[in-house]
C-alpha positions in Angstrom: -10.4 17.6 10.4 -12.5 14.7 10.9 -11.7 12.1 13.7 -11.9 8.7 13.1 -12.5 5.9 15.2 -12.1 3.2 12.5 -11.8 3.0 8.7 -14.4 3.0 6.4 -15.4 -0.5 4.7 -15.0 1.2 1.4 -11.7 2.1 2.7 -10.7 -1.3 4.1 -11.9 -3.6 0.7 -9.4 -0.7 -0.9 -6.7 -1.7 1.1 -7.6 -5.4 1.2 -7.0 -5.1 -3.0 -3.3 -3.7 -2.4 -2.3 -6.0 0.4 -0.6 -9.0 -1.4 1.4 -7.6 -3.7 1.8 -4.6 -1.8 3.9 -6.3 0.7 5.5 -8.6 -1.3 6.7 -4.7 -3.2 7.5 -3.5 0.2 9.7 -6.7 0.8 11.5 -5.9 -2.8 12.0 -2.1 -2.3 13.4 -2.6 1.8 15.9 -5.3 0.2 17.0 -2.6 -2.8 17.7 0.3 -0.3 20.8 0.2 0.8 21.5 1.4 5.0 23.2 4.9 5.9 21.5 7.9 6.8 19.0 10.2 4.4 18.6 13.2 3.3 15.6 14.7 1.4 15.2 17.8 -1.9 11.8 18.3 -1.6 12.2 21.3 -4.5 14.2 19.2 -6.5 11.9 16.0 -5.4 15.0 14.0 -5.0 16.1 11.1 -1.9 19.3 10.0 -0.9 20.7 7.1 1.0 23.9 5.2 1.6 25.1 6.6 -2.5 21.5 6.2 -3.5 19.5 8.7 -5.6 15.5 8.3 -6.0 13.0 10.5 -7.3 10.4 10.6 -4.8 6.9 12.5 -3.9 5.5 13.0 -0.3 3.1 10.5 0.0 1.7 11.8 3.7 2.8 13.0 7.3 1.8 11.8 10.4 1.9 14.3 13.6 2.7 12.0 16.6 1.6 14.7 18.9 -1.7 15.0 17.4 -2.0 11.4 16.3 -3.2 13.6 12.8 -2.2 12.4 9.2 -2.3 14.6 6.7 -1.7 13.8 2.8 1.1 15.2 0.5 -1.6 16.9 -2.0 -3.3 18.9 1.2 -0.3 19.7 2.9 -0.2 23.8 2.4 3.5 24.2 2.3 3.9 21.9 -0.5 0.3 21.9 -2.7 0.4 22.3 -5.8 4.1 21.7 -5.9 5.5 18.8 -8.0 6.5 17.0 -5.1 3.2 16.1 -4.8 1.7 15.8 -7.6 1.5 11.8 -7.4 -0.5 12.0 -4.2 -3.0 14.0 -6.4 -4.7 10.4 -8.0 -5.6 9.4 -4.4 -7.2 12.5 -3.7 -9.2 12.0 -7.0 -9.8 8.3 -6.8 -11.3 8.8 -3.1 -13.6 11.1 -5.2 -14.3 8.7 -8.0 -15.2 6.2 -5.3 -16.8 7.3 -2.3 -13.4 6.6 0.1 -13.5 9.6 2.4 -9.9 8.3 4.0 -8.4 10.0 0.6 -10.5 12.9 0.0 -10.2 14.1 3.5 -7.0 16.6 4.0 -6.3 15.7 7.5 -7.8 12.7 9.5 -7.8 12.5 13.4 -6.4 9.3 14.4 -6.3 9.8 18.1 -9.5 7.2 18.3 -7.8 4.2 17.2 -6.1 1.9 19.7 -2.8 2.0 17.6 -3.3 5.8 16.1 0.6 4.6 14.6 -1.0 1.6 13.0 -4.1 3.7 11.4 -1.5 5.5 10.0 0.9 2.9 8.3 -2.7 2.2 7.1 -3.3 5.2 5.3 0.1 5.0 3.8 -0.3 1.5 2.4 -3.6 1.7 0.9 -1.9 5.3 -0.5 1.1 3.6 -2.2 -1.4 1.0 -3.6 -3.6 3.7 -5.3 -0.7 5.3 -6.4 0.4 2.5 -8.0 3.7 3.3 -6.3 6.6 0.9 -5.8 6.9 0.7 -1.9 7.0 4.0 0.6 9.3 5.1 3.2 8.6 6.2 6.6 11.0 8.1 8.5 11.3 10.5 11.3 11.1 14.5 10.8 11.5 15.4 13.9 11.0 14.8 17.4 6.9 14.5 16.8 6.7 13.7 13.0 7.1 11.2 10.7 7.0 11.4 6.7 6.1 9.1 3.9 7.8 8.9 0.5 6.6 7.6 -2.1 9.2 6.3 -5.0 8.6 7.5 -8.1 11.5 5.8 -9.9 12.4 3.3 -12.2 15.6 2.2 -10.4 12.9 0.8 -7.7 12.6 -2.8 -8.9 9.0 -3.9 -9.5 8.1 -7.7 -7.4 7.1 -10.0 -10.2 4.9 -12.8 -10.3 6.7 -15.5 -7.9 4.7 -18.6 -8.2 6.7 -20.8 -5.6 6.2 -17.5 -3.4 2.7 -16.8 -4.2 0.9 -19.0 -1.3 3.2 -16.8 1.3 2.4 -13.9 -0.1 -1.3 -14.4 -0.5 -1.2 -15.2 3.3 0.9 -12.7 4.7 -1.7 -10.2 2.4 -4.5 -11.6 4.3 -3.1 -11.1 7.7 -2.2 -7.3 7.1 -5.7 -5.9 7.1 -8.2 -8.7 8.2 -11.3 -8.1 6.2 -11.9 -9.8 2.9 -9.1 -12.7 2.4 -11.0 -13.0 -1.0 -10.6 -9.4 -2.1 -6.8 -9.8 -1.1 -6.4 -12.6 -3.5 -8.7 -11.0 -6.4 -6.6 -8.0 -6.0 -3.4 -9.5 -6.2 -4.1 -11.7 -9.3 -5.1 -8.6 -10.9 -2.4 -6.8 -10.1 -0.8 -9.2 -11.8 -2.9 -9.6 -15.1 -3.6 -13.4 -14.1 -7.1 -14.8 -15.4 -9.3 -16.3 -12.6 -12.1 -18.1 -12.1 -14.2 -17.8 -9.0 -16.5 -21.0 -8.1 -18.3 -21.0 -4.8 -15.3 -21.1 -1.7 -12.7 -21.3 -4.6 -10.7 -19.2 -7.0 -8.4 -20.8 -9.6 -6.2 -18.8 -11.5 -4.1 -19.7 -14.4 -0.1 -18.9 -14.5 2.1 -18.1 -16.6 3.7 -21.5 -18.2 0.3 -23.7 -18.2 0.4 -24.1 -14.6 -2.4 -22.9 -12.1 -3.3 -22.0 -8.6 -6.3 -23.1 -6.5 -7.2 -20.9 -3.3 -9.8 -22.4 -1.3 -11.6 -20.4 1.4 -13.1 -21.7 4.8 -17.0 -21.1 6.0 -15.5 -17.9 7.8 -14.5 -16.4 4.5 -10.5 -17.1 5.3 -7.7 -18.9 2.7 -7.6 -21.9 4.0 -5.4 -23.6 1.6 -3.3 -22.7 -1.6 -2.1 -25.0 -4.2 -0.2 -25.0 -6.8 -0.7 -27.2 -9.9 2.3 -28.2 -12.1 2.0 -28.1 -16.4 
């Protein structure tokens, strides 16, 4: 177990690419759940909630005691099980591209000033490797908390919202706090938009004929977001 005291930057510009349209996903899956309490089938790798059935895979677990997460695919009670065979592509993307935060089966948290935070960390930049529609983190216990990922098609997927997109972009960039451009790169991408970067600017085109202009401060920040009727 490795401890860490802060993320990689390999890590972090990973993150950074998930973080717009990961929270605007987040936002869609929280609204789609309805309330009442949950129950879990890890065998049968099914959720429930308030009438709701979801297929699901164990994204992670985090040991509040400890301050420890450790990923689905490492956990030894459940590898090689189908539960978490999703968590599997982190695991080999983190290998694919030098990000030691996935390859490593339990990371030591206990150094961060929010060890709680680190972890909501881990999970977010999970679910966006994954390609996953959202997670869910609930309590296990007294001292534990686990992470679902949805691996469903009930889960809606957030679509390209273009009178949303300067919130989203924003809220992205707020999440993780190191490259507001990679947030914005990553989210167009996500979304299969065609951009064009030019010095502290990126335009992208929209769907329609319209387009959208980010601009970027000296300190590498959005500092304003427009929108550009056909």
């Amino acid at each position: 177990m490795i401890m860490k005291t802060e993320f990689s930057d390999a890590f972090l510009l990973e993150a950074e690419r998930h973080a717009a349209w990961g929270a605007a996903q987040l936002e869609a899956l929280t609204a789609f759940m309805p309330e009442g309490p949950w129950t879990a089938d890890l065998e049968a790798c099914l959720y429930r909630q308030g009438g709701l059935q979801l297929r699901i895979a164990v994204l992670g677990t985090y040991d509040m005691r400890e301050r420890s997460w450790m990923w689905g695919w490492a956990n030894p009670g459940l590898r090689g099980s189908r539960v978490v065979a999703p968590t599997g592509a982190i695991e080999r993307y983190g290998r694919a591209h030098g990000i030691t935060e996935f390859t490593e089966e339990v990371l030591d948290l206990s150094g961060f000033d929010d060890p709680r935070r680190a972890a909501e960390t881990l999970a977010f930049a999970g679910m966006g490797v994954a390609g996953a529609p959202g997670y869910l983190g609930l309590p296990a216990g007294p001292d534990s908390q686990v992470y679902f990922l949805p691996d469903d098609p009930q889960v809606p997927r957030a679509g390209l919202d273009a009178v949303a997109l300067p919130r989203h972009l924003v809220t992205g960039a707020g999440l993780i706090g190191r490259s507001a451009r990679r947030v914005v790169t990553g989210y167009l991408e996500h979304h299969g938009l065609p951009a064009h970067e030019e010095g502290d600017r990126i335009r992208a085109e929209l769907p329609g004929g319209s387009a959208a202009e980010i601009d970027f401060d000296e300190a590498g920040r959005i500092a304003a977001v427009r929108l550009t009727a056909v």
